[in-house]
N, C-alpha and C positions, 0 to 999 in steps of 0.2 A: 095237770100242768099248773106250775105256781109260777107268781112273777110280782114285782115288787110296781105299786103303779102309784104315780106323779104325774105333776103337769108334762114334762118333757122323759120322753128315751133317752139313752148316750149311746147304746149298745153297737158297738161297731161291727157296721155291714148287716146292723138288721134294719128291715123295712120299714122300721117303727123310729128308725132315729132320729129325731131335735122333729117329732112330730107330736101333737096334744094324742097323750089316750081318752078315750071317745069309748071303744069299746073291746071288749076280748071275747072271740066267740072260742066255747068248746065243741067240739066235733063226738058224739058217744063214739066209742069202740063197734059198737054194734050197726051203724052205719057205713063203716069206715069197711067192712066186710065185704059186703057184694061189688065195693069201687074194686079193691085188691083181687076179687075174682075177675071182672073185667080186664082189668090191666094184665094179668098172667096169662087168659087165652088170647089176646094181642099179639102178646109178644110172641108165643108160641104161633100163630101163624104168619106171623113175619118170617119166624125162623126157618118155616118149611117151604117158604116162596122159592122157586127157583132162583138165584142172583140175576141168571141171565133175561128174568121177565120182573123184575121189580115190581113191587107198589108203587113208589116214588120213584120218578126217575134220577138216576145217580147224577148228578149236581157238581161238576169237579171246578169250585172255587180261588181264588188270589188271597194272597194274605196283603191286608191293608194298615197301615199307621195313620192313625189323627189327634192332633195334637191340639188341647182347649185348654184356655185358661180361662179361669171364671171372674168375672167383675158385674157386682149389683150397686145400680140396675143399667149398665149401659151395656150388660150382653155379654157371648162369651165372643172372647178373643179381641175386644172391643181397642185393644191396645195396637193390634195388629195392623199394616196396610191396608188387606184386603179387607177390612170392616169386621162391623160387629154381625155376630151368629152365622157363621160362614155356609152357605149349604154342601152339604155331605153326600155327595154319590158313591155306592158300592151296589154289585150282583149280586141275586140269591148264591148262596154258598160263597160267599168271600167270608173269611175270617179277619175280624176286625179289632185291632189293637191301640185301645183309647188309650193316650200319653193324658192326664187329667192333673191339673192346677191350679193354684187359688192365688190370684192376683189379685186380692183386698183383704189376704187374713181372714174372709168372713167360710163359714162352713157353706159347703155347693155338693150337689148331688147330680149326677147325669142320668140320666133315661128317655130309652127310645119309644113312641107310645105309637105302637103297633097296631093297639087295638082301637086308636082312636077316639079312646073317651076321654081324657086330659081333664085327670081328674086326681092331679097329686096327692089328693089326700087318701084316695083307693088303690094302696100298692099292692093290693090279694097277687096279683097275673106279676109280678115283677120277682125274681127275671122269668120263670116260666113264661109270660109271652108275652113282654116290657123287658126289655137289657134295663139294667139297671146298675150302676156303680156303688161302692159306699160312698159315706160321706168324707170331702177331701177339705182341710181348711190350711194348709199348708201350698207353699210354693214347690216346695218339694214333689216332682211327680207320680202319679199314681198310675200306676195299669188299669186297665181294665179289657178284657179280651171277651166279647161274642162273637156266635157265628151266625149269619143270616139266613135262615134257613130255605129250602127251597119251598117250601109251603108259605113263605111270606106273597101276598099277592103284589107282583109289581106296583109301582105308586109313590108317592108322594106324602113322607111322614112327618111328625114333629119329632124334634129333639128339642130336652127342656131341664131346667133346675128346677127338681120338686121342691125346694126351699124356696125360692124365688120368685117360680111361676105366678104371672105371666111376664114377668121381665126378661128370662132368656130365654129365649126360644127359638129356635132354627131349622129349618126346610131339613129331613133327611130325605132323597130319593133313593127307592130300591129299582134296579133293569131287573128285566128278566132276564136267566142266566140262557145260554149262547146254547144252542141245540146240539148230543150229542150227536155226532156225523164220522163220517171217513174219506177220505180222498185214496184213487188209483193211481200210479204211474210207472210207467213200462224203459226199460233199461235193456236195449237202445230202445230210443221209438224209430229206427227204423233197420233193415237187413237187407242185403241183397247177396246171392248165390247161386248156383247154376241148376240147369234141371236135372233131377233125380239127385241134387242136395237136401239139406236142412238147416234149419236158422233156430236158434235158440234167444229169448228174450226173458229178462225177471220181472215179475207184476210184483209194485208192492203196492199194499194197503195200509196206512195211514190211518191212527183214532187221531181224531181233533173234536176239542171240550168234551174230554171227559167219557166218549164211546168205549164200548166194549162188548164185544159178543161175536158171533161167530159170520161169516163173510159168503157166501156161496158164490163162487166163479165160473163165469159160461165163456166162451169164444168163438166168436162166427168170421167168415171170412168173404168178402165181399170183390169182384164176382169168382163163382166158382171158382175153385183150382187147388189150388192147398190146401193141405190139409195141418187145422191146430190140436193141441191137446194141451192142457196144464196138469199139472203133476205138483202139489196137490188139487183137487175142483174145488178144497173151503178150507178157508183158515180160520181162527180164532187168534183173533186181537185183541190184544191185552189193552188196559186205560193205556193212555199216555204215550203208548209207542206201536211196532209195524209189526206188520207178516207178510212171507211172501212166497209165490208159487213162480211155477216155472214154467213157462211158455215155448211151446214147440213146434215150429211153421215147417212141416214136409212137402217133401214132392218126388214125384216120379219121373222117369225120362219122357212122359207123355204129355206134363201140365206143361199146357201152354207159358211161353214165354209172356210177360208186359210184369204193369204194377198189380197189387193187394192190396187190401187193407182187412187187417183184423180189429176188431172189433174184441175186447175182454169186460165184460160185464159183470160187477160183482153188486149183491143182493144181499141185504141182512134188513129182515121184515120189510117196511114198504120203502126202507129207504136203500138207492140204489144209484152207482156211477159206473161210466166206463173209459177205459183208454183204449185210443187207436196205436198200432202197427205200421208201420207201412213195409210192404216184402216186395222186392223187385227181382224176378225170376227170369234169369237167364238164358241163352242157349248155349250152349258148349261150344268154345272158338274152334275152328278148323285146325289141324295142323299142318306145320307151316316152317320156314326156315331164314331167315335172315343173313344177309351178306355183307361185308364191310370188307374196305381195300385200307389200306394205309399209303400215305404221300410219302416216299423215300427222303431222306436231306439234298439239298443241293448238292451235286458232285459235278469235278471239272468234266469236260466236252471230254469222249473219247475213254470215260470211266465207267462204270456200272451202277446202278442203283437197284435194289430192292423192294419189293413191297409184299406184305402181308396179306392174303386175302384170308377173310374170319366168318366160316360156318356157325350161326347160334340156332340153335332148335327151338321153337314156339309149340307148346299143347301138347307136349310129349313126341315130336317127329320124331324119328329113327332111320330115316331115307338115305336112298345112297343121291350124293350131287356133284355132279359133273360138272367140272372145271373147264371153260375155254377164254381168250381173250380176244380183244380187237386192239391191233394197236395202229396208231397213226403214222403216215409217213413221215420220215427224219428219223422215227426209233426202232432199234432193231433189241426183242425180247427173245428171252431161250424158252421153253416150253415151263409149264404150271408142273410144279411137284408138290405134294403127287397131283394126279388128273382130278380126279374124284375122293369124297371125302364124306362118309356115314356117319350120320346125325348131327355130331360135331367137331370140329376141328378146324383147324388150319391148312394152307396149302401157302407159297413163295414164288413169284417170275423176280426173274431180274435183267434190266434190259439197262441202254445205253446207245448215244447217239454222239454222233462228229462233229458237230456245231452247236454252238450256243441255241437255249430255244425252252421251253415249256412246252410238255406234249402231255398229254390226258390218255390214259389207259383204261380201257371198258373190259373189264370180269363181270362174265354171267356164269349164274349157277341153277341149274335144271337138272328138274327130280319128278319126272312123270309132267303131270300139268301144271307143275309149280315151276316160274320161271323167276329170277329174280336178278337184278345186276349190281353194279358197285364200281366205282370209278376211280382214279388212283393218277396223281398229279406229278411227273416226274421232269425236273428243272435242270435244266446244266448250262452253267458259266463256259467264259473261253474269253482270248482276250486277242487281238490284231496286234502287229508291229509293220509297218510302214517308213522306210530310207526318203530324207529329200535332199538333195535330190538323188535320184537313181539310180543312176551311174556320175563317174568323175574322170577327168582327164587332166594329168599330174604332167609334169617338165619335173624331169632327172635332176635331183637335188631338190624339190620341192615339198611340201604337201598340200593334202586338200581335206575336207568334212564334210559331213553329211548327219544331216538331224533325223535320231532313230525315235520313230513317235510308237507310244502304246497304247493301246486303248481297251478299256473294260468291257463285254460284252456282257450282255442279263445277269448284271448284278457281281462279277468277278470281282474281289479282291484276295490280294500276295502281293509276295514281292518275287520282283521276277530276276534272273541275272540273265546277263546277255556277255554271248564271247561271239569272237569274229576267224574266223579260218582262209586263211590267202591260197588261190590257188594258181595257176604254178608258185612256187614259192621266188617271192621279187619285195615288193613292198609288204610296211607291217602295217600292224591294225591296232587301235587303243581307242576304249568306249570312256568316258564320263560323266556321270558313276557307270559302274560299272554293274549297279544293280538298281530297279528301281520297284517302289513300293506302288502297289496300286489300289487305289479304294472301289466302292461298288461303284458304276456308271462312269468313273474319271479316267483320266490321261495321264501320262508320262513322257517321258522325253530322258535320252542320251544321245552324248553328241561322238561320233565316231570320227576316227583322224587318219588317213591315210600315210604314210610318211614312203616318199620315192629317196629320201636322203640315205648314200651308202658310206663306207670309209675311205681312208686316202689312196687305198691301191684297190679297190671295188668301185662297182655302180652296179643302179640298180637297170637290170637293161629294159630296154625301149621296147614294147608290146602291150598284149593286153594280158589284164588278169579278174580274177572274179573273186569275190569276197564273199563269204557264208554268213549272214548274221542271225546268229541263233539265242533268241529269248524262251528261259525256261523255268518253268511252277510246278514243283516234285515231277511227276510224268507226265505233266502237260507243255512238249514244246511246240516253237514255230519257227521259222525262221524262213529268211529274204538274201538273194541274190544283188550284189551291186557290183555293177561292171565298169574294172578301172582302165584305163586305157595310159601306158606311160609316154612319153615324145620326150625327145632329145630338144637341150636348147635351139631354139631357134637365130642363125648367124646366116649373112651374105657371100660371107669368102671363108671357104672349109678352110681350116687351120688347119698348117702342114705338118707330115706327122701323122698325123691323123689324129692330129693335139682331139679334134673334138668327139673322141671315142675316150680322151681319159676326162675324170672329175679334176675340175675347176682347182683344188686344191693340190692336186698333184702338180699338174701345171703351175701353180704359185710357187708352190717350192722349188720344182725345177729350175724356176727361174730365178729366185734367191741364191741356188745353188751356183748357176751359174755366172751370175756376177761375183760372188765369194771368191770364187776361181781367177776370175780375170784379177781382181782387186790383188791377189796374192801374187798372182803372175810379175803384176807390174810394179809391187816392192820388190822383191829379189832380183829383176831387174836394175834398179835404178841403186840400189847397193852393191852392185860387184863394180868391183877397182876397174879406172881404166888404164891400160896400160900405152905406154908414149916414152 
């Protein structure tokens, strides 16, 4: 080895740089022998180690950036907020990327002294076991990237400028790195299904910092009853990410019904975790059959409604179920078609009633001990018409009225029209209006007119007669009796003639007539010549 020696080194990135040579040791070749035999049976049993049982436990580290600028002597980063020589926290196995800078132009060197002798002037161990940077005397930044290694013993180091020491100096702390482990957990954590089913669950296993190896899985179930199995019983987890088996909760038609709990237990050497299960085992529902009616629409009094009665099966029935009903008074229903009805299906009544009203219908349907009912709501409108007054009693040549009232019964609306029929035929009949509109719960009114008035050579004769007042809603009519009674005018001294058997108007004119006559008589008269 040759080398050119001066007060000072320049040699960039060697350990000897802007430092006094002092001294150059040579190493013979022949010493240098049995170290190179050492170091080659090392490695060689490193190599034959199984991965799965290391020497060193695998260490899976963060990449870290720190960023220093150097000023002598008030420290590094001294320019900064956070003060001068800031202290520096990283874990064994983080890898670490110093950002390095010279904030006074002057030459600075970084190194972490591991070994604790801080002894700038003895770089032998740097970087083998001192980081050490080259020298930076620029603003311009410099890299510098070590890795902490997991052999570094937790604690509290310096970091320092060997050019400068002891002016910059600053706290590094190393943690110990974070213990390789695994976590379980089960998808779903919980199942429930019937006896003599099964439930299926996923177990995954989880490396966290850095695990890896293989996983051994147990499953117990707490208390008796089911039965588990996972499929695989051991995985092999890779660093960094999962594996998983598959969990399988049986049963028989014998394992009692309530709750579980499984229990999945996984083991890799002495470290070991588990997830619970929860399985809720059932007993198979009876079967069974459900009924339902349907409420027809409102329909007028004296019309028909229908209803739906609906067979639904429960747990697989297939039963045959007999149809019957109960129906209430006021409603009169036709028989259930069909009577009976296997497994599922439908069946129809339709009934109907003559007055206004809401009646309630009970279908039950039974199939051995199975008894079940269903109820069915059928409504029907109607509406009243009522004359005031009742009857009327007319004088020949007159008229008379009567107020036709209507009234909504449970909810009726239309519109209703109303006509009038005279019987014997004498007097007429005229309503106004002659139709009326009715809302739910309200009233109406028409005004009906009787007229006893006939022509000049008619009347209408003196008796009684009856009038039909008939209000009517598509097929829904009703109708009222009103009894008219006719009378001749009333006079003291019968008119002779039997003048008071003819209308008033006749007798006027007869009587115009007969003055006409006289009046004529007595001009032709009073105009013939007298003779003399």
């Amino acid at each position: 080895m040759t080398a050119t020696l001066g007060k000072l080194f320049y040699w960039s990135d060697s350990l000897l740089t802007c430092y006094p040579c002092r001294r150059l040791v040579v190493i013979p070749v022949k010493r240098l022998l049995p170290i190179a035999c050492a170091l080659l049976l090392l490695g060689l049993s490193m190599h034959l180690v199984s991965p799965n049982h290391p020497l060193i436990p695998s260490v899976r580290g963060s990449n870290r950036t720190i960023s220093l600028v150097g000023y002598y002597p008030s420290g590094w980063n001294s320019s900064q907020p956070s003060g001068s020589n800031p202290t520096i926290t990283v874990t064994q196995g983080d890898t670490v990327t110093m950002q390095l800078s010279s904030g006074d132009s002057l030459p600075h060197r970084f190194l972490v002294d591991f070994d604790n002798d801080v002894n700038p002037a003895d770089t032998t161990d740097c970087p083998a076991t001192d980081p050490c940077s080259g020298t930076f005397a620029s603003s311009t930044i410099t890299t510098y990237t070590f890795t902490v290694s997991s052999t570094i013993t937790p604690g509290n180091y310096k970091y320092i400028c060997v050019i400068h020491y002891p002016y910059m100096v600053g706290t590094f702390v190393v943690q110990a790195a974070p213990t390789p482990d695994f976590t379980m957990a089960s998808n779903p954590s919980s199942m429930t299904f019937l006896q003599g089913s099964s439930g299926t669950a996923t177990i995954t296993v989880t490396s966290i910092n850095g695990f890896s190896g293989p996983v051994n899985l147990a499953a117990t179930v707490s208390p008796a009853g089911p039965t588990p199995s996972l499929s695989p019983t051991s995985v092999m987890v890779p660093s960094g990410t999962s594996a998983t088996s598959t969990l399988t909760v049986s049963t028989t038609s014998s394992t009692s019904s309530g709750t579980y709990t499984v229990t999945v237990k996984g083991t890799s050497g002495s470290t070991s975790h588990t997830t619970t299960i929860t399985v809720v085992v059932n007993a198979p529902a009876s079967q069974d059959f459900t009924i339902a009616a349907s409420s027809p629409a409102t329909v007028n009094a004296t019309q028909s409604g229908t209803s739906t009665i609906t067979i639904t099966p429960l747990n697989g029935f297939n039963g045959i179920v007999t149809l019957v009903d109960s129906v209430p008074a006021g409603l009169t229903c036709g028989v259930i078609t069909p009577s009976s009805v296997t497994g599922s299906g439908t069946a129809t009544v339709s009934c109907s009633a003559n007055a206004a009203g809401t009646f309630t219908l009970t279908a039950t349907g039974t199939s051995g001990s199975l008894v079940h009912t269903a109820t069915a709501s059928f409504n029907f409108v109607d509406f009243t018409l009522g004359p005031s007054p009742g009857s009327l009693n007319i004088t020949q040549g007159s008229t008379a009225s009567s107020t036709i009232t209507l009234t909504s019964l449970n909810g009726f609306s239309g519109v209703l029209s109303i006509t009038g029929t005279v019987s014997p035929p004498g007097p007429t009949v005229s309503f106004n209006p002659t139709s009326v509109s009715l809302s739910a719960g309200g009233t109406g009114t028409s005004m009906m007119t009787v007229s006893a008035v006939a022509g000049y050579y008619s009347s209408v004769a003196t008796g009684n007669y009856l009038i039909n007042v008939t209000a009517t809603n598509g097929s829904l009519p009703h109708s009222k009796t009103v009894a008219v009674s006719v009378n001749s005018p009333t006079s003291t001294t019968p008119p002779p003639f039997g003048v008071g058997s003819l209308p008033v108007a006749v007798l006027i004119g007869v009587g115009v007539a007969i003055a006409a006559a006289v009046g004529v008589v007595v001009y032709l008269v009073r105009r013939k010549p007298v003779v003399g």
